[in-house]
N, C-alpha and C positions, 0 to 999 in steps of 0.2 A: 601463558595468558589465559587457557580455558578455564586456569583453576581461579581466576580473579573473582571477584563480584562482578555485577553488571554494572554497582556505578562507577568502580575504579577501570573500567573496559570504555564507560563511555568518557572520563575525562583520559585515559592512556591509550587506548588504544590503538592500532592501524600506522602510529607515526611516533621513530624513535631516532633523538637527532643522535647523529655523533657528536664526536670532542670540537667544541669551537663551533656546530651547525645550528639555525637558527631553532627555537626552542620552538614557537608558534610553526605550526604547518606551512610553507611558503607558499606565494601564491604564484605559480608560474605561468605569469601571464604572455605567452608565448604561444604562436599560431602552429611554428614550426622547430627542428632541431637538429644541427651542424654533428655530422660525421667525416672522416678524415678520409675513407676511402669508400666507391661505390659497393664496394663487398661487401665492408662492414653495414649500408644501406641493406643490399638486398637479401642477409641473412633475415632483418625483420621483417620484409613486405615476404617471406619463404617462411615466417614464423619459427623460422629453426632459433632465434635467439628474442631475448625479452627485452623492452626500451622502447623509445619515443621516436616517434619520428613526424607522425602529423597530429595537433588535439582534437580534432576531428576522432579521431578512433580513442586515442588516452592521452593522458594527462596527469604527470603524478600528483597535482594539488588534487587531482579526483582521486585518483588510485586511492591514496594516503585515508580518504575519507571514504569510500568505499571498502578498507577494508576494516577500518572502525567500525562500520556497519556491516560487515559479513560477524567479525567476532562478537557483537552484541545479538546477532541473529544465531548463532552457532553455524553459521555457513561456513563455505571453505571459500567462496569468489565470487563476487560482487561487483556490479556497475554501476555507475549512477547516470542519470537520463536527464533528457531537459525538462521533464515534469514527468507526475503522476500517473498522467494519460501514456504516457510514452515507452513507461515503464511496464504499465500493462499490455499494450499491443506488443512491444519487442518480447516479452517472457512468453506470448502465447504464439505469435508469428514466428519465433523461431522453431518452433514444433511441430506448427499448420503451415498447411500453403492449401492450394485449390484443391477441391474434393474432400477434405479432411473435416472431422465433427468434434464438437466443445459440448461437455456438459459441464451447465451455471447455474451458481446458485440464483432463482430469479431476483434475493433480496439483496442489491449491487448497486453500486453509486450509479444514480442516473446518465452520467457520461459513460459509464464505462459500459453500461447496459448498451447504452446508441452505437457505439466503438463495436461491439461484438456483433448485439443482433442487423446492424445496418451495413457499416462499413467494412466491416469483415465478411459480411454478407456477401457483398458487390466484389469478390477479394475470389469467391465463391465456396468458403468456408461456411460450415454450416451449425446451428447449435441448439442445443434444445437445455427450454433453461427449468428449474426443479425447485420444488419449493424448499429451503433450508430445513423445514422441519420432516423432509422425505423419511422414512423406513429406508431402510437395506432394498428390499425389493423394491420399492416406487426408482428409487436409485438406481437397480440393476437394467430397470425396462427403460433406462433412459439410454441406456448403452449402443452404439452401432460397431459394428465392422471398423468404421473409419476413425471412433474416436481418438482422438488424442490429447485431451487434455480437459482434468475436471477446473474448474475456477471458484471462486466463494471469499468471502470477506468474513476477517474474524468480529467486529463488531459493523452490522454494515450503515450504512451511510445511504439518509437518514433514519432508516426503522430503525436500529439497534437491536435487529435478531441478533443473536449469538452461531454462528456457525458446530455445528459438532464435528470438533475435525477430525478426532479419530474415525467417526464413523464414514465420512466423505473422502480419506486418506484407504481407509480398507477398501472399499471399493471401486476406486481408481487402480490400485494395486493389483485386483480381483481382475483388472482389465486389461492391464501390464500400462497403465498411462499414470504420468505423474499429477500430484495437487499442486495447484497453482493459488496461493493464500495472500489475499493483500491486509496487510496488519499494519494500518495507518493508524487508526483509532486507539486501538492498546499500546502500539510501541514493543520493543523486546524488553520494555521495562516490565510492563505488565501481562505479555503473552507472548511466548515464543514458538510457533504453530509447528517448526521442524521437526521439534521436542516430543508432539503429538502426530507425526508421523504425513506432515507437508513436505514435499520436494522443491518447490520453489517459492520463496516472499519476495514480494511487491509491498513497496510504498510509496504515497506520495510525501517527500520530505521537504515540501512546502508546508505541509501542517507542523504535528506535534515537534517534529524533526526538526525542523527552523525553530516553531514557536514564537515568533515576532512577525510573522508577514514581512518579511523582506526578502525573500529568495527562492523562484519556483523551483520545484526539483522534483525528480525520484529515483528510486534504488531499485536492481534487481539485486537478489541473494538465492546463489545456487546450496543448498544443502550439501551437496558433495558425495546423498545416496541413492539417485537412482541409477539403476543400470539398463545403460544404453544400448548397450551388444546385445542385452539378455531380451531385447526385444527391437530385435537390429530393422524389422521388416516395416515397423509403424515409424518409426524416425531413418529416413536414409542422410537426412540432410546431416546428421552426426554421426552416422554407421557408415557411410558410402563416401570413397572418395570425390573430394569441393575441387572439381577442373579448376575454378579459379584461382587455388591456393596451392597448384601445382601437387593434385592426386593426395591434398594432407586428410586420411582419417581423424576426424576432429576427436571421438570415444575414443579412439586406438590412440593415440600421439598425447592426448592430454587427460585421459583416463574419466573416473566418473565424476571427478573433484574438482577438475577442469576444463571439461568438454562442451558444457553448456553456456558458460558465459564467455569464452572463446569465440567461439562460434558466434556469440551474438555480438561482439566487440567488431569483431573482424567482417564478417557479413552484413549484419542488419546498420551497426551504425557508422560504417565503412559507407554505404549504401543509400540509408536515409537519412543518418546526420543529426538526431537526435540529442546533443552531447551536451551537457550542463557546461556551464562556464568555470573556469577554478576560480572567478571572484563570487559568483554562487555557492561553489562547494567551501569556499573558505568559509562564508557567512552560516552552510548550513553546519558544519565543524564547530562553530563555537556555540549555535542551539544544541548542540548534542552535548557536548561539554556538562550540559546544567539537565539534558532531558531527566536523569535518576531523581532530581530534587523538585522537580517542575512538576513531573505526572503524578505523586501523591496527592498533593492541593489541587489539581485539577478533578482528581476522584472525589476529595474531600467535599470539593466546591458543587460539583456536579451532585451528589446524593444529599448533601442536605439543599439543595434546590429540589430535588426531586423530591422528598419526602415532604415540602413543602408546598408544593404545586397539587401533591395528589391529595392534600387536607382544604385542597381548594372549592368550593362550591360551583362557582366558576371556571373549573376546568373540568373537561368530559374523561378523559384519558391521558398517564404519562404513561412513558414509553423510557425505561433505565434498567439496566440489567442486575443492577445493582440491588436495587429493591424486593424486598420480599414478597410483595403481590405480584411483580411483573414475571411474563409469562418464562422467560433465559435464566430467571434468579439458579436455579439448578444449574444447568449450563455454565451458567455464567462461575459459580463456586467451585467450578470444574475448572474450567481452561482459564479462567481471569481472579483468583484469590485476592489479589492484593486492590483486587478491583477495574474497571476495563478503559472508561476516561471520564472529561468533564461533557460529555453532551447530551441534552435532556432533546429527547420531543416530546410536545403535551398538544393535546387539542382543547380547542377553547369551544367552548357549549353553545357559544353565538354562533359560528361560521365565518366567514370568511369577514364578515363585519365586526364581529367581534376582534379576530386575528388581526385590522387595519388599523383597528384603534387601538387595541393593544402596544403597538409595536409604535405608534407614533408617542403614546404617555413614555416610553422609556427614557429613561435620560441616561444612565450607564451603559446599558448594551446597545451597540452599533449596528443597525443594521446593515449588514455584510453580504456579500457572494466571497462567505471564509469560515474556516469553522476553526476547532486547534489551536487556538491563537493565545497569546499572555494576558491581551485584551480578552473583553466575552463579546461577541458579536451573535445576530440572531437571525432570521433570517423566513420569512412565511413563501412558502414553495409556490403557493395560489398565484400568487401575485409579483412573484420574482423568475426563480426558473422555468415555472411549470406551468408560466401565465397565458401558455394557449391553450391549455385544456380546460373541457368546462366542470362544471362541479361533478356531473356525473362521473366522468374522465376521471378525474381526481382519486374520488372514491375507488374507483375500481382499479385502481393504482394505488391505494395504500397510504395515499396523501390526502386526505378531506383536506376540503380548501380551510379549515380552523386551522390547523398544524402548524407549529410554528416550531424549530429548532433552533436550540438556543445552547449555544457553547461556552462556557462556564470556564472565565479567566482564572488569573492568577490574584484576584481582588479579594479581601476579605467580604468574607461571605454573608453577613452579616447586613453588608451593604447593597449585596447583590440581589436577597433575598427584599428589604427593604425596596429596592428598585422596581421589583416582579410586583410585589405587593401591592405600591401605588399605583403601577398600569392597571393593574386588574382591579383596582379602587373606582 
């Protein structure tokens, strides 16, 4: 299977029937699961044997789709969550607990930024967050004693910096701590950050990964390379025997391939319950299906918007990695070649006035709290998520209240660009 392509892995992969078994992934829609003897039970709640027993912790309509998405990641083990947010606090909680420090990139989807610096905060984790275009050494002085885990977005959400991940990979390493990469925006269609030396991906597979708005979700993906023993003293929660699982070293018993999303199946959503539905995972199975054919015309769709918006008089700034003026185009020709996705943000030269009338002349794009979608949906941060800060606030957050992001469907472009045109008319 590693030698597949990525689009013969996303329409085969993770699920292979047998003779006479349903061809489509089944959806087993079932809470719980009938054993003939309590022994046969307690080998799994002892983890000495693999199988079902509550959906609550797995489920093989997930399994099946979680491992589609580890082999499209080049992972070894994969989980899927009940969204995006969930997927990111489980990949970094299972690493952290009280006293322990996170270096972020500070260019990070605004939930997930509140999720780290607030509620992981009050958890009494701590973290210091970096600017994406850091040096080596601005990187190095963000380091503590206690860190355990860097984080960072390969395109992030909304600026569209470009992460440099080898560089934020080496010095995590430098630290004995793994990269923690959320690659919602590009997909393993267009960036696969393991590849460039990330130890763990996150997605939210509500986006590109669905592609229709119908099913919230997300994925972790363990790489399968860091080693856990070799830095036994900053992770005990995988190096020291888990009383609750009857003394199981989780490194030791399931190695470097299998130790991390174990642990986090078994622990965190044993615990918090986080667990995607299999009529979720079904739906987001069949967006994967088509994501290899889908993210080209989303790139497509997205840069000639963008090269069309920057010929604008009435636009101050776009923001696409794509393009040859923008600040990632380097970066970007690096880690995203075939291109990163369809999402533009541009600011508009009026202001937040300008932004409100913009956004009501559209007639094609939607305005959403959604991005990634087959639709294009758009969305002005002033006046929607970030509608209690004031203008100043804004600014000094990377969002002028002009800013509008606009995600770029699967619509001929043509008409999309035609659409932009008359708002801004």
């Amino acid at each position: 299977m590693n030698q597949q392509k990525i689009g013969t892995k996303c329409v085969q992969a993770g699920y292979t029937p047998g003779n006479g078994e349903p061809r489509q992934i089944p959806i087993i829609q079932s809470t719980t699961f009938k054993y003939d003897t309590s022994e046969d039970m307690g080998k799994l709640f002892d983890l000495e044997a693999s199988g079902y027993f509550y959906t609550r912790l797995q489920n093989p309509t997930n399994d099946y789709v979680a491992a589609k998405i580890a082999a499209l990641e080049g992972g070894t083990a994969a989980m899927l969550t009940s969204s995006g947010q969930a997927a990111n606090f489980f990949a970094l909680f299972n690493i952290c607990e009280n006293g322990s420090h996170i270096v972020a990139s500070s260019s990070i989807y605004g939930g997930t930024f509140n999720l780290i610096a607030v509620t992981m905060a009050k958890m009494g984790i701590d973290v210091t967050f970096v600017s994406p275009d850091s040096t080596e050494e601005e990187l190095n002085a963000a380091f503590k004693d206690n860190t355990r885990a860097v984080f960072g977005e390969t395109i992030a959400n909304p600026a569209l910096t470009v992460l440099d991940i080898e560089l934020f990979a080496k010095v995590a390493h430098a630290h004995g701590v793994p990269l923690i990469v959320d690659n919602t925006f590009p997909t393993p269609v267009n960036c696969r950050p393991i590849e460039w030396g990330a130890d763990i991906v996150t997605h939210s597979t509500t986006k590109y990964m669905d592609g229709h708005g119908a099913a919230v979700g997300g994925v972790i993906v363990d790489s399968g390379k860091f080693d856990w023993m070799a830095h036994a003293d900053k992770f005990p929660g995988l190096t020291t025997p888990d009383d609750s699982y009857h003394g199981i070293v989780y490194a030791e018993k399931f190695g470097k391939e299998g130790a991390f999303i174990t642990k986090c199946t078994a622990q965190l959503m044993r615990d918090l319950g986080c667990i995607q539905s299999p009529q979720n995972a079904f739906i987001l199975n069949l967006g994967l299906e088509s994501l290899h054919v889908r993210m080209p015309k989303h790139v497509e769709n997205g840069l000639a918007v963008a090269k069309f918006l920057e010929s604008q008089d009435k636009v101050k700034k776009v923001s696409y990695p794509g393009l040859e003026s923008d600040k990632y185009y380097e970066l970007a020709k690096k880690y995203l070649p075939n291109g990163g996705c369809g999402v533009v943000s541009f600011e508009l030269a009026g202001g937040r006035a300008a932004a409100e009338s913009f956004m009501k002349k559209l007639k094609m794009a939607a305005i959403e709290t959604h991005v990634a979608d087959a639709r294009t949906c758009c969305l002005n941060p002033a006046t929607s998520t970030h509608r209690q800060l004031t203008d100043e606030q804004l600014e000094a957050a990377g969002i002028p209240a002009g800013l509008i992001r606009l995600s770029c469907g699967l619509e001929d472009k043509e008409d999309l660009i035609a659409d932009i045109a008359n708002a801004l008319a």
